[in-house]
C-alpha positions in Angstrom: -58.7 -16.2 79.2 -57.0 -13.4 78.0 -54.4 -13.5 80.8 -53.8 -17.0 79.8 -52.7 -16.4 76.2 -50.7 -13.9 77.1 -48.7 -16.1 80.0 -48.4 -18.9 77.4 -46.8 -16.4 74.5 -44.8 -14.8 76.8 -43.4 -17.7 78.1 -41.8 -18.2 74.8 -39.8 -15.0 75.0 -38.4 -15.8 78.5 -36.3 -18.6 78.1 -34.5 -18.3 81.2 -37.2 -17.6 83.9 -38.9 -20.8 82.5 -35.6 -22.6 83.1 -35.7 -20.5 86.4 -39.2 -21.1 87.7 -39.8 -25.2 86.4 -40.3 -27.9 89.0 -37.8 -30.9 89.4 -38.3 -33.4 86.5 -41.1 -31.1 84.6 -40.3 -29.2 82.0 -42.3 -26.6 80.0 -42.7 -26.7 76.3 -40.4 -23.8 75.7 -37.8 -25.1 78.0 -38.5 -28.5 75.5 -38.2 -26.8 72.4 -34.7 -24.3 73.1 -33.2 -27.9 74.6 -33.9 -30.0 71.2 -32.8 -26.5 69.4 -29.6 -26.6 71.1 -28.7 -30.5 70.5 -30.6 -31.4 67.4 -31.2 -29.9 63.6 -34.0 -32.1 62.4 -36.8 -30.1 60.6 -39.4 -31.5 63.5 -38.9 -28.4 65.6 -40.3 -25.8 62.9 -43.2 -27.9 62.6 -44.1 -28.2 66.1 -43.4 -24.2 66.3 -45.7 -23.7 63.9 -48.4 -25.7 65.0 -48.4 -23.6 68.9 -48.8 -20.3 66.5 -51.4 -21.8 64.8 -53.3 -23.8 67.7 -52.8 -20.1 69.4 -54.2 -17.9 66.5 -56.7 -20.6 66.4 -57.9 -20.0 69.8 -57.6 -16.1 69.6 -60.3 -16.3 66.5 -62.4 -18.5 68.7 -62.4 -16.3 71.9 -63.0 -13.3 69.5 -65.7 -15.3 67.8 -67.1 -16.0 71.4 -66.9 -12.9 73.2 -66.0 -10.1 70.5 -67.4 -6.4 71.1 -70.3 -5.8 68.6 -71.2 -2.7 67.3 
């Protein structure tokens, strides 16, 4: 699970090998989001940003909820 979140966020910072490593016709939501960057200024991006952070904090506290060390 772990390895998962940390693909998905790190996918975010690599820009290029996204670009580099996508399949004909799919594209990932990076990809998406530096594409509408680059061509549009609506205010629609920041919200869409800020709901991955969210949704991905979200499911950090959940998986710490879930399987957290106790002590």
């Amino acid at each position: 699970m772990s390895a998962a979140v940390f693909a998905f966020v790190t996918s975010f910072g690599n820009i290029s090998l996204s670009i580099l490593l996508g399949k004909g016709g799919q594209t990932t939501l990076p990809v998406q989001i530096f594409t509408y960057v680059e061509q549009s200024f609506e205010p629609i991006i920041a919200a869409v940003s800020s709901l991955v952070v969210f949704g991905t904090v979200g499911l950090l506290l959940v998986v710490e909820w879930l399987f957290g060390k106790t002590v």
